[in-house]
C-alpha positions in Angstrom: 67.2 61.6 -32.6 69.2 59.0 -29.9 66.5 60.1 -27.6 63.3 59.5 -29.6 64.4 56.0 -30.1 65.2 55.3 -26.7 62.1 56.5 -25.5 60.3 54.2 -28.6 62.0 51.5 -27.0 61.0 52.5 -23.2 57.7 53.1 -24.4 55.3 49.7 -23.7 52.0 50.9 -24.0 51.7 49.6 -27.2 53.0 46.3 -26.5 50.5 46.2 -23.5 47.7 47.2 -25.9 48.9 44.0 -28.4 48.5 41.2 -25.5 45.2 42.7 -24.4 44.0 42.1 -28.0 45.4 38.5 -28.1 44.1 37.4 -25.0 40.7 39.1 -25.9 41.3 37.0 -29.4 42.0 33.8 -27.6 38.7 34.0 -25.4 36.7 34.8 -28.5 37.5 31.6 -30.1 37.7 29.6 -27.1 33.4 31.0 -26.7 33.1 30.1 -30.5 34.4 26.6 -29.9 32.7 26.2 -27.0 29.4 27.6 -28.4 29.8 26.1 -31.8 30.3 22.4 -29.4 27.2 23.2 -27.5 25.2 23.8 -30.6 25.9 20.9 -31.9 25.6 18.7 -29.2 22.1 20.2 -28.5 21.4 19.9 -32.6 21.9 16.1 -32.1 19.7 15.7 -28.9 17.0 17.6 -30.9 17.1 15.3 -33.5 17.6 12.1 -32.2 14.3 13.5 -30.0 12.5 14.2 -33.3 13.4 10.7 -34.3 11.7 9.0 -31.3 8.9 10.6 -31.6 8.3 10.2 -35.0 8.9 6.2 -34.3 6.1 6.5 -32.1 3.9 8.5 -34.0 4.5 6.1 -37.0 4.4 2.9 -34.5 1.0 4.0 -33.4 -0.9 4.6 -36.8 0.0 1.1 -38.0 
């Protein structure tokens, strides 16, 4: 029984396995932040876009 827990304890496959997984985690939600930001940004240049146009279209049928 001694043995099996000292090889358990030896054994750091699994822990290996566990900070693949986090750093995999931490890039996914660093891309969602970052994609999520980009979105957004893009969203607002869109409509301000929009806007301007619209002024014009408006501006011109007066």
């Amino acid at each position: 029984m001694k043995t099996i827990f000292a090889r358990f304890v030896q054994d750091e496959s699994g822990a290996t396995a566990i900070e693949y997984g986090l750093i995999a985690a931490l890039i996914s939600v660093a891309l969602i932040t970052g994609a999520t930001t980009l979105g957004n940004t893009l969203n607002a240049q869109f409509q301000s876009l929009s806007d301007k146009m619209n002024d014009a279209k408006n501006a011109q049928g007066s």
